[in-house]
N, C-alpha and C positions, 0 to 999 in steps of 0.2 A: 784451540783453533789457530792458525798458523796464516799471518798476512801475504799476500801472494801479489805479484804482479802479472798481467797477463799481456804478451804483445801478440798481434794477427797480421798474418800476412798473406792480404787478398789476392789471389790471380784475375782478377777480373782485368785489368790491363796489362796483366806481366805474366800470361803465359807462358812465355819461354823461358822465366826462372825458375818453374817450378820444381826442376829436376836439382839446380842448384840451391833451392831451398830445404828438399828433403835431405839432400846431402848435407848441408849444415846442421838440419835437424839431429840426424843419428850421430855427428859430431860433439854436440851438446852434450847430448844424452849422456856421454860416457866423460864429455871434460872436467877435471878437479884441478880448479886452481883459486889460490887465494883472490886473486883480481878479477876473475871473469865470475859475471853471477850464478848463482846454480838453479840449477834445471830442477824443477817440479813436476810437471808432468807435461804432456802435449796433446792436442787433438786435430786430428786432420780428416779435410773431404775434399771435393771435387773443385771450391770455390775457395779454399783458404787451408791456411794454417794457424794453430793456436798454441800460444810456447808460455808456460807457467812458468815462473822464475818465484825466487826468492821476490820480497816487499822492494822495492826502491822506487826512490823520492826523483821526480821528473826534475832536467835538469833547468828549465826556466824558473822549477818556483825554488833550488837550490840557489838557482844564481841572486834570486830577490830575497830569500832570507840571509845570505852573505850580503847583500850590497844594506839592508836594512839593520845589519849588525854595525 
């Protein structure tokens, strides 16, 4: 089984992104680079979009296990 992050991105007040969101979307899809996360899978409908990535660590609680080292 394989750790995954999932981010969403609601249109309920950003309508008018929407069309700039799917176009990031199909952009993902196909990006390979060492520095940008990768894409796992996505799902989309009327009210949102949902974008799978690789596992990664939020960066508040990175910043408080670096300030606690």
């Amino acid at each position: 089984s394989q750790k995954v992050s999932v981010f969403t991105i609601d249109f309920k007040d950003q309508e008018q992104n929407r069309g700039l969101a799917n176009n990031g979307l199909k952009r993902i899809k196909t990006l390979r680079h060492p520095n940008i996360l990768t894409y796992v899978d996505s799902v989309s409908n009327e009210q949102s979009i949902q974008i799978v990535t690789e596992e990664v660590v939020p960066l508040i609680q990175h910043l408080s296990e670096i300030k606690d080292y």
